[in-house]
N, C-alpha and C positions, 0 to 999 in steps of 0.2 A: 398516575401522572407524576413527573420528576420533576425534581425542583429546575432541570435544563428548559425544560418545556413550559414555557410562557403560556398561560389562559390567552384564550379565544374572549373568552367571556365569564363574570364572575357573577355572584349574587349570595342572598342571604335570607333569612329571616327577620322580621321586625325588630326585634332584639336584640341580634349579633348570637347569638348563642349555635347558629346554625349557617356554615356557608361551602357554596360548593363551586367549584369552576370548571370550564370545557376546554378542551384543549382542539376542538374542530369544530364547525357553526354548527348548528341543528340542523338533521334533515329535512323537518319539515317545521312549520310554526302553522296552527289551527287555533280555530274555537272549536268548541262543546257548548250545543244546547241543551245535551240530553240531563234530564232531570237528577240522576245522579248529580252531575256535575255540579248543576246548579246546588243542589243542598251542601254537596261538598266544598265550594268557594264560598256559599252566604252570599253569592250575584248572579243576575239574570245568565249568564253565561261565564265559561272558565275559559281562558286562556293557553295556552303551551307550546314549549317550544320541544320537538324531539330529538334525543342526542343518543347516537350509540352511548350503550354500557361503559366502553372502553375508553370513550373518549370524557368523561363524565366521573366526579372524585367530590364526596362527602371532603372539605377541608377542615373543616370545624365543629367538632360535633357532630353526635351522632340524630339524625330524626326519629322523630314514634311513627309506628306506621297503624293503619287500621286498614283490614281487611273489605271492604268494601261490599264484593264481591265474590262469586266462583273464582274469578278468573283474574284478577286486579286488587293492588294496595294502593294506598295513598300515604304520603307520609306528609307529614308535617311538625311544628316548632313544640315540643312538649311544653315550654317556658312561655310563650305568647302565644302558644295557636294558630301562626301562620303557616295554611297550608302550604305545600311545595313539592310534591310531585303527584304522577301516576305513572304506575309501574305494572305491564300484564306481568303474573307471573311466570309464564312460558316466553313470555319475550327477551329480544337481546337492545332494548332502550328502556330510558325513562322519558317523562315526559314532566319537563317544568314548569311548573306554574310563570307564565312573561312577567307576572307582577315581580315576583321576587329575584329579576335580574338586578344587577347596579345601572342602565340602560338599558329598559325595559324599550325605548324609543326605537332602536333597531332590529328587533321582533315582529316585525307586520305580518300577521296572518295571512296565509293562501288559498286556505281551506278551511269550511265550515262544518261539523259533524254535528249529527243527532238537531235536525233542523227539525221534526217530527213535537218537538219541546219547543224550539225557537217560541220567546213569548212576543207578540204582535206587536210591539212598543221599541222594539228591538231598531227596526230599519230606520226611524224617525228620532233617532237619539241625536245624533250631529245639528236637527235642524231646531231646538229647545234652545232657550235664552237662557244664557252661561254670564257665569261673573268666575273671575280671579279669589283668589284667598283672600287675597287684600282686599278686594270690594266687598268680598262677603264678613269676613272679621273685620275689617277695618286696622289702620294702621296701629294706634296706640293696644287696641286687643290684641293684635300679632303680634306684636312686640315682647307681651309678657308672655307668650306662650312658652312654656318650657316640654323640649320633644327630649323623649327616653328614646328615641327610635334609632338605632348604627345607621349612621353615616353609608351612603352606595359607595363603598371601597372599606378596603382593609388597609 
């Protein structure tokens, strides 16, 4: 990617120590139920968004990757742990983790994979009694919170 070429889209790692940008939207954006996945995000299901190779550029730092499988890595934040991608290794994409966008909001999924895993509690999440941060901390608790977490932008 050149410095001419304006990101599509950017993102990072919890830290800052890891950020990468697209220069064309994702071809596709899924879930993953399949159990892999799930051990590999630490939640009932992963997220991703898929971007050609070419459109797709490590900007800061380099990630750890761990071999997974035969056929696929994963990489993620050696400094925090945030996962961040999966990568076949015969393929010509990666595939993002949506969380670690800077606007993760414009990534809606189209496609669901490895539903075979899908856990039963999955479909019925939207219709559970939600509170806010602040109803759940409460104001003067929020308040003192101090987050180490980079800012969504550079």
């Amino acid at each position: 990617m050149t410095s001419a070429t304006a990101p599509v889209l950017t993102g990072g790692c919890q830290c800052g120590a890891i950020r990468f940008a697209l220069r064309a939207p994702p071809q596709l954006v899924s879930i993953c139920h399949c159990r892999m996945c799930q051990k590999a995000s630490g939640a009932p299901f992963a997220a991703f968004a898929e971007i050609a190779r070419e459109d797709f550029a490590w900007t800061r730092g380099q990630p750890a990757a761990f071999r997974s499988s035969s056929i696929a890595e994963r990489s993620f934040c050696a400094a925090c742990g945030t996962p961040l991608s999966y990568r076949r290794l015969a393929g010509s994409s990666i595939e993002i983790m949506t969380g670690t966008f800077d606007r993760p909001e414009l990534l809606a999924p189209t496609l669901q994979f490895g539903t075979e895993s899908r856990l039963g509690w999955v479909g019925s999440i939207a219709d559970l009694p939600s509170k806010t941060t602040l109803q759940n901390y409460g104001a003067e608790r929020l308040a003192s919170v101090v987050s180490h977490q980079h800012p969504d932008h550079d």
